[in-house]
N, C-alpha and C positions, 0 to 999 in steps of 0.2 A: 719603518717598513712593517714590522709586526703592526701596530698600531693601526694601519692602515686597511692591512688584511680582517685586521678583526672589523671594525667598521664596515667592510663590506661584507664579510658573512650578516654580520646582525641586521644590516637591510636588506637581505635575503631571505631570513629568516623570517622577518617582520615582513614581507613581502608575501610568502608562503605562507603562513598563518594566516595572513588578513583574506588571502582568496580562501582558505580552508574553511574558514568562519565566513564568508559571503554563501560560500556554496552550500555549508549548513543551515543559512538560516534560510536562505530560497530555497533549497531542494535541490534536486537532481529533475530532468526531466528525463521520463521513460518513455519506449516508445509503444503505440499502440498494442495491447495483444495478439497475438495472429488471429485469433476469433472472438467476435462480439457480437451484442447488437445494439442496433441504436434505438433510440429510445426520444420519444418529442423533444423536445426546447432542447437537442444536443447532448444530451444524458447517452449514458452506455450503460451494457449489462454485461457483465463476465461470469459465466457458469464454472464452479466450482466443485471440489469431488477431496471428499474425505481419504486421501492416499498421499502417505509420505513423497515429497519432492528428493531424490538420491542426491546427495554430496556432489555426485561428480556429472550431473545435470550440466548441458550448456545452454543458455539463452534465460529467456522470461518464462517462468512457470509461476502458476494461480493452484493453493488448494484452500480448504475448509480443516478447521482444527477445532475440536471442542477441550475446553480447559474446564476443567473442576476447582473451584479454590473457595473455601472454607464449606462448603457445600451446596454452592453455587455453580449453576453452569451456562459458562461463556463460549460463544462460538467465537470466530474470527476468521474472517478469509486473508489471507495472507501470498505476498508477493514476493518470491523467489529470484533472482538473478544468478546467473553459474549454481547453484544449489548452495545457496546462502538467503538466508532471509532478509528482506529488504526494510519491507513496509508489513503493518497486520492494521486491519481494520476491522475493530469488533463489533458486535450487535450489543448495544448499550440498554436496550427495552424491547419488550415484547410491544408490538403494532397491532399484532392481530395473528390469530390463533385461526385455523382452516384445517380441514381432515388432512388435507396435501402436507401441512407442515405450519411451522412458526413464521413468521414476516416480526424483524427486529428493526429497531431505528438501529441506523450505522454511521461510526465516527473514525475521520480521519480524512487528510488530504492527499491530492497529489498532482502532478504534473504529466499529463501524455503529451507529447512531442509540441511541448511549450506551450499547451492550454491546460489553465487549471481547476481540477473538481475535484467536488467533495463528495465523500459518502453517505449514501441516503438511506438506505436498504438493502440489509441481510437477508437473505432467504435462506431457509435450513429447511430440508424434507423428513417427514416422519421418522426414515429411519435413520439421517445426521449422517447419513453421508452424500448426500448431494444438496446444490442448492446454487447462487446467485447473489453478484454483488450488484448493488446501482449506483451508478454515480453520475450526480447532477454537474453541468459546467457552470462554474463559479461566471457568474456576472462581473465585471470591468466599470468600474467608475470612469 
């Protein structure tokens, strides 16, 4: 009897993990922001704003964070759920420099309501706290 029971926990177990690790390595999909805009071949733009996202935030919230590290600085737009951080997508090179602000190439993926894009471009404003993510829809073999 024991024997039994233990058997079926450990394919429970082994059940629970294998979907835990399927869903990490696809993602989650999120659902549209409440505001955007679109952008040719299906791309989106989501406006961002240097202002901490509170703890106890409900829903999807988008802000801008600039990180210092060894005397380097990195921007990141970054994607909130309930006020938890999700996803950060940061500006990995300068593209192009404009009085308005920096234009960064941007990396990272994601999933909006089961179509998937990548990030193409950070925009940061002169004074870094506003700006703009872009994300291209990944193309389907």
């Amino acid at each position: 009897m024991r024997d039994a029971r233990f058997r079926q926990y450990f394919w429970i177990f082994i059940v629970v993990l294998a979907v835990l690790l399927v869903k990490i390595r696809i993602g989650g999909s999120v659902p549209y922001p409440p505001s955007y805009d679109k952008l040719p071949a299906g791309g989106i733009r989501i406006h961002v704003n240097a202002k901490p996202v509170p703890t106890d935030s409900i829903g999807e919230a988008w802000n801008l964070e600039k990180h210092v590290q060894n005397g380097q600085v990195i921007y990141t737009a970054n994607l909130y759920m309930s006020g938890r951080e999700q996803l950060l997508f940061p500006g990995i090179g300068v593209k192009q420099r404009t009085p308005q602000g920096v234009l960064y190439d941007a990396s990272g993926k994601i999933r909006f309501d089961g179509q998937d894009y990548e990030a193409v471009d950070l925009f940061v404003d002169r004074s870094g706290t506003a700006g703009y993510i872009d994300f291209a829809k990944v193309k389907t073999s």
